[in-house]
C-alpha positions as CSV (number, residue, x, y, z in Angstrom):
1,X,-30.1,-11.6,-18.4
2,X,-31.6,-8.3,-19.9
3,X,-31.8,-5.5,-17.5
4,X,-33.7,-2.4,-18.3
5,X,-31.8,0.6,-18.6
6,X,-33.4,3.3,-16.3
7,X,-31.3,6.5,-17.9
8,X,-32.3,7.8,-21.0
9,X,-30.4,5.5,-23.9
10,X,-30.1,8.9,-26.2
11,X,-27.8,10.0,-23.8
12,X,-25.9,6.6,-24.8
13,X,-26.0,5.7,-20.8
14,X,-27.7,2.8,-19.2
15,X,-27.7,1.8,-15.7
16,X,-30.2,-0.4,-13.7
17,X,-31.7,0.0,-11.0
18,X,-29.2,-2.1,-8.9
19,X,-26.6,0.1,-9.8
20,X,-29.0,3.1,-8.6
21,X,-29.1,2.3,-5.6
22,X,-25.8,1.2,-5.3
23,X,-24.9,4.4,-6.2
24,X,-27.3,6.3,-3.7
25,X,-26.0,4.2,-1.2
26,X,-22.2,5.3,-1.6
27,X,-23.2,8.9,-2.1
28,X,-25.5,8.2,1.4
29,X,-21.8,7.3,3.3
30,X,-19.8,10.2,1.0
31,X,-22.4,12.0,2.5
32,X,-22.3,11.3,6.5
33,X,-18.0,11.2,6.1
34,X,-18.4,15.2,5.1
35,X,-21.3,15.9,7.4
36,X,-22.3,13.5,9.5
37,X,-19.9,14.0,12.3
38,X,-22.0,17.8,12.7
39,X,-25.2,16.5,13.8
40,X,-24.1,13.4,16.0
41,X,-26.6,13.3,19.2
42,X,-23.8,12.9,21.4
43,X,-19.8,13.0,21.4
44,X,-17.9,10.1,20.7
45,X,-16.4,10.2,23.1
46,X,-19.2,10.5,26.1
47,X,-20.0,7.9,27.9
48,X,-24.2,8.2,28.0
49,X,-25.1,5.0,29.1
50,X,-24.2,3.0,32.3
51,X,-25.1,-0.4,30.4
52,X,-22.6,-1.6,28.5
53,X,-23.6,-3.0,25.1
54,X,-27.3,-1.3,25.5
55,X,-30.1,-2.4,23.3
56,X,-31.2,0.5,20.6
57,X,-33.6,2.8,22.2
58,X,-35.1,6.2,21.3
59,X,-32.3,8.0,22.7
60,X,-29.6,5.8,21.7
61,X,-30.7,4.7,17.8
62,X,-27.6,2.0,17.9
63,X,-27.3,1.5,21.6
64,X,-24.2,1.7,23.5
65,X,-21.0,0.6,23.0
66,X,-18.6,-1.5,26.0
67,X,-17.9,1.7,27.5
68,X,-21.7,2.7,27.6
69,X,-20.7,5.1,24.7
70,X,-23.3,6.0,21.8
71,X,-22.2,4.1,18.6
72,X,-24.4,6.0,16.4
73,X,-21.9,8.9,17.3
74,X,-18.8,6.9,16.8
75,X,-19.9,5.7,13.8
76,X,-20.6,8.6,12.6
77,X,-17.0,9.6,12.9
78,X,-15.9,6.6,12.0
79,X,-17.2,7.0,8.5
80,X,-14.9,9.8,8.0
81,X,-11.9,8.0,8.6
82,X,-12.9,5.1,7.2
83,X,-13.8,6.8,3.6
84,X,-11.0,10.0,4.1
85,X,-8.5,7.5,4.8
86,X,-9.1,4.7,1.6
87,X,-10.1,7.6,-0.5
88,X,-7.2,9.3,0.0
89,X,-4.8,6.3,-0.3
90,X,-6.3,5.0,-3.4
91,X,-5.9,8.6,-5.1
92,X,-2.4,8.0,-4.7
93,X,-2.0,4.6,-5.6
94,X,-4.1,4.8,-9.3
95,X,-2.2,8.5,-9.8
96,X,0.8,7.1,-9.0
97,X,-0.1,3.6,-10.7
98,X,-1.9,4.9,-13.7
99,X,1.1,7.6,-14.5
100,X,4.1,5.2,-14.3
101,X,1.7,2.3,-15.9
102,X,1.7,5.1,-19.1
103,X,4.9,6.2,-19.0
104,X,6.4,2.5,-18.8
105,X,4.5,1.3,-21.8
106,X,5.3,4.5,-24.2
107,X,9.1,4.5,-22.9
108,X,9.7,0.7,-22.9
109,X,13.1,-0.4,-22.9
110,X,15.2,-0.6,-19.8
111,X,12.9,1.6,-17.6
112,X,9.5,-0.4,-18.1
113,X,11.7,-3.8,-17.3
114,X,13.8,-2.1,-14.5
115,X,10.2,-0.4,-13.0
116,X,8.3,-4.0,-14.0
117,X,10.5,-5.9,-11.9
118,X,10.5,-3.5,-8.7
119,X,6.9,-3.1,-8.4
120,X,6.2,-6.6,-9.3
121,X,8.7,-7.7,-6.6
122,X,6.7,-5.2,-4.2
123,X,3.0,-6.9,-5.2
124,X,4.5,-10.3,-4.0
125,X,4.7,-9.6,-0.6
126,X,0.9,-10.1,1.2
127,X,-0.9,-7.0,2.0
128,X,-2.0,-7.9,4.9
129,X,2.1,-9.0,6.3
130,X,3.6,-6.1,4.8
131,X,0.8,-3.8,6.2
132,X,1.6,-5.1,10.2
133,X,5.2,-4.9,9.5
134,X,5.3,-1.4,8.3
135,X,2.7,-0.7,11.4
136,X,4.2,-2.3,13.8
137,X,7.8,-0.7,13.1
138,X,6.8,3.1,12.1
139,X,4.1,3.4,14.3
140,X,0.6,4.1,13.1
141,X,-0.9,7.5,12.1
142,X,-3.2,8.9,9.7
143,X,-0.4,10.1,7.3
144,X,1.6,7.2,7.8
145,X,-1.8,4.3,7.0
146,X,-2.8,6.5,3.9
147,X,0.9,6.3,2.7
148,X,1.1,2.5,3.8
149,X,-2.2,1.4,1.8
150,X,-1.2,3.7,-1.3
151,X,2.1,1.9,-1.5
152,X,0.7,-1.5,-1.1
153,X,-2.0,-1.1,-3.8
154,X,0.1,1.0,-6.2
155,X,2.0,-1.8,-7.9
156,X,-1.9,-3.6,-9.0
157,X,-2.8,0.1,-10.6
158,X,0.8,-0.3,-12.5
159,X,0.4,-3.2,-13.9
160,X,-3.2,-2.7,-15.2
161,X,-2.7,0.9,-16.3
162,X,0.2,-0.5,-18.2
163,X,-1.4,-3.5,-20.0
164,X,-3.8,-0.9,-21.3
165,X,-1.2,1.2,-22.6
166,X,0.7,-1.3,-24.1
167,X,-2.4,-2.3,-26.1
168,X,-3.0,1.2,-26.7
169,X,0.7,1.6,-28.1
170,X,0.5,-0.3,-30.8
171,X,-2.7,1.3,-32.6
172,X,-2.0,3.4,-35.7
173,X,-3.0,6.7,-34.1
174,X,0.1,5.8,-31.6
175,X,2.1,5.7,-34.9
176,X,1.0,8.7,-36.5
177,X,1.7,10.9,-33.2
178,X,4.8,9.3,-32.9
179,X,5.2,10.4,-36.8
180,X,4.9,13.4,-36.3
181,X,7.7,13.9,-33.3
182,X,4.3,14.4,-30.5
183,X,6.7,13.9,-26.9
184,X,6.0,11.2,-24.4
185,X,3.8,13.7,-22.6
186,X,1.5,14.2,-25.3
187,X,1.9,10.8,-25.9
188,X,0.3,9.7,-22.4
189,X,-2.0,12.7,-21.7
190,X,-3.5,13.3,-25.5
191,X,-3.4,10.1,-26.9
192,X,-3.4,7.3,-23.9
193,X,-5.3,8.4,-21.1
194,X,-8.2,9.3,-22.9
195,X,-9.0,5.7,-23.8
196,X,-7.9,4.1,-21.2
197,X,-10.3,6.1,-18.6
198,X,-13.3,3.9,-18.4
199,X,-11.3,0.7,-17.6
200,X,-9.1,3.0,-14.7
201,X,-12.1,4.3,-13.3
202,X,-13.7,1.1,-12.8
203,X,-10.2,-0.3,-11.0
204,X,-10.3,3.0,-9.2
205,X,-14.0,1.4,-7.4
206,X,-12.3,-1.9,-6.9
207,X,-9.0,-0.9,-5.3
208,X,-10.9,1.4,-3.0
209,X,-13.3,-1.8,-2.1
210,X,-9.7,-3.6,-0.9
211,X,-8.3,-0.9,0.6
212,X,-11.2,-0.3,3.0
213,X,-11.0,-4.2,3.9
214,X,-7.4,-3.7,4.5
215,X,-7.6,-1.2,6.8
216,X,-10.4,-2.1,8.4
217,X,-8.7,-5.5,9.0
218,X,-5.4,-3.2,10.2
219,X,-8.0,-1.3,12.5
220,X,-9.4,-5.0,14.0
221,X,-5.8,-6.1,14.5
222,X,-4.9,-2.8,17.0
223,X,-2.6,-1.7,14.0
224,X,-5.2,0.7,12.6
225,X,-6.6,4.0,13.6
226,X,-5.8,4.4,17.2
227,X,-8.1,5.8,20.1
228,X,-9.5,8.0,21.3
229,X,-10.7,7.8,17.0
230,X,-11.6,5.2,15.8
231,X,-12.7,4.1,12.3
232,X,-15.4,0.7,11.2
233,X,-13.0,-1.6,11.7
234,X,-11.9,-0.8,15.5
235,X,-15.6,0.1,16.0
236,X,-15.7,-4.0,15.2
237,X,-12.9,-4.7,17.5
238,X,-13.5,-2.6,20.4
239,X,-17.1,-4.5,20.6
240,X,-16.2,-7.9,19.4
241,X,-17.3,-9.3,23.4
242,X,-21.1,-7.9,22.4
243,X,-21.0,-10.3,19.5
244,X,-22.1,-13.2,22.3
245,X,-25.0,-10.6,22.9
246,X,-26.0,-9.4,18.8
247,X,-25.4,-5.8,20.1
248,X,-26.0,-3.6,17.7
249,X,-22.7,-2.0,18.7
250,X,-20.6,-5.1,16.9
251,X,-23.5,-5.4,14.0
252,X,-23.5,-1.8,12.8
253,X,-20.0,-1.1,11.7
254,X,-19.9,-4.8,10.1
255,X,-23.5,-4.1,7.8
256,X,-21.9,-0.4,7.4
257,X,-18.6,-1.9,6.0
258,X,-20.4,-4.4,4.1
259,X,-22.8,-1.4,3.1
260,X,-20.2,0.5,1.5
261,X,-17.9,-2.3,0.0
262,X,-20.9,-4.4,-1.5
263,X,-22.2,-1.2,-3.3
264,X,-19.1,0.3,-4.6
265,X,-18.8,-3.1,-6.3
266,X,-22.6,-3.4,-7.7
267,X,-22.5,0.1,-8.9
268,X,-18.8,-0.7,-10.9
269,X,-20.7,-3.1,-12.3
270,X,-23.8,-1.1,-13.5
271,X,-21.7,1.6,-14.5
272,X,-22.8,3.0,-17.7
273,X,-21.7,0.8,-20.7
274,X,-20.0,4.0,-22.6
275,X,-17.9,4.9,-19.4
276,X,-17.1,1.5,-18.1
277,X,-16.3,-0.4,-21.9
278,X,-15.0,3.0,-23.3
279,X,-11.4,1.7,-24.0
């Protein structure tokens, strides 16, 4: 199906309109997980209505919560953990990923099987198990879920940063840096990661889409952020009973995760075609 570009094609950028407001709509949540916490009509933690599961109202935009707490406010909050915490952890996993994917493929030999085999061993275990394992026997904390989630999607950013390099590798402008005695780090910094970047960008979107469902499923489970915070997945949990009802206070963190997760994923897909087919 054609799809008119809505940026300027002399730029060599197109993106339509789905993609837009895709992206408006993640900026929107980057947005509210920096400020949005600052202009929240009440404190999360308040208890302003003496209904529990209260209808929206003028006061309350998202009516109350189980506790008679405003869930505007918490999810407000919420938003910041739920994006600091995935953003965070998926930094670290495509670094991490992306650097030993590189180095792997240039080195070869011993080290990319040895490396190969470990991380490979690592991505057979479910997410999901090995996530309420680790939980469950280290306790959970901020630090510890954003090292948890970075670890369990690290091996996937390995072994596609690495399939890239390897094809990479082989080209004759590989050869002619080799030729003329260019180190590994040049190797992977000059010559590598500059076209590769598109690709890694777009598995950067895609990892972060899974590692919000993780934790958010983590958070529904009690092995998640733990009160008195609370991110959009224990927002979900706290209020599942109101479900019965269709209070808001069970609907709005599900259409906000669903906001977030479905956008990232429309605007990957209506990146522009230089940055997301560069490699």
């Amino acid at each position: 199906m054609n799809q008119t570009p809505l940026l300027s094609p002399r730029f060599g950028l197109r993106m339509n309109a789905v993609g837009i407001l895709s992206g408006l709509i993640v900026l929107f949540w980057i947005l509210v997980a920096f400020v949005g916490p600052s202009f929240a009509p009440h404190a999360p933690g308040d208890i302003v209505d003496f209904d529990f599961f209260g209808p929206i109202s003028s006061e309350l935009w998202l009516g109350s919560d189980y506790l008679g707490r405003d869930i505007f406010s918490r999810i407000l909050l919420g938003t910041r953990y739920t994006v600091g915490i995935s953003f965070a952890a998926v930094c670290i996993a495509c670094f991490s990923g992306v650097v030993l994917g590189m180095t792997a493929a240039v080195i070869g030999g011993w080290f990319d099987m040895v490396l190969s085999r470990v991380l490979d061993a690592l991505n057979s275990i479910p997410s999901k198990l090995f996530g309420l394992v680790m939980v469950a026997a280290i306790g959970s904390s901020i630090p510890v879920l954003i090292v948890l989630l970075a670890v369990i999607y690290t091996p996937g950013s390995y072994r596609f940063a690495r399939a890239l390099a390897v094809n990479c590798n082989t080209l004759d402008f590989i050869s002619v840096a080799r030729a003329r005695g260019e180190k590994t780090i040049y190797l992977i910094s000059q010559e590598i990661l500059p076209n590769i970047t598109g690709p890694v960008l777009a598995d950067f979107g895609l990892r972060f889409v899974f590692i919000v469902l993780l934790l958010s499923g983590l958070s529904f489970l009690g092995l998640g952020v733990q009160p008195p915070n609370a991110d959009w997945g224990s927002l979900v949990k706290e209020n599942i009973g109101g479900l019965a009802f269709a209070a808001p206070a069970v609907i709005a963190p599900c259409v906000a995760i669903a906001s977030l997760t479905i956008s990232v994923n429309l605007l990957i897909d209506n990146l522009p075609v230089k940055i997301r087919d560069r490699a």
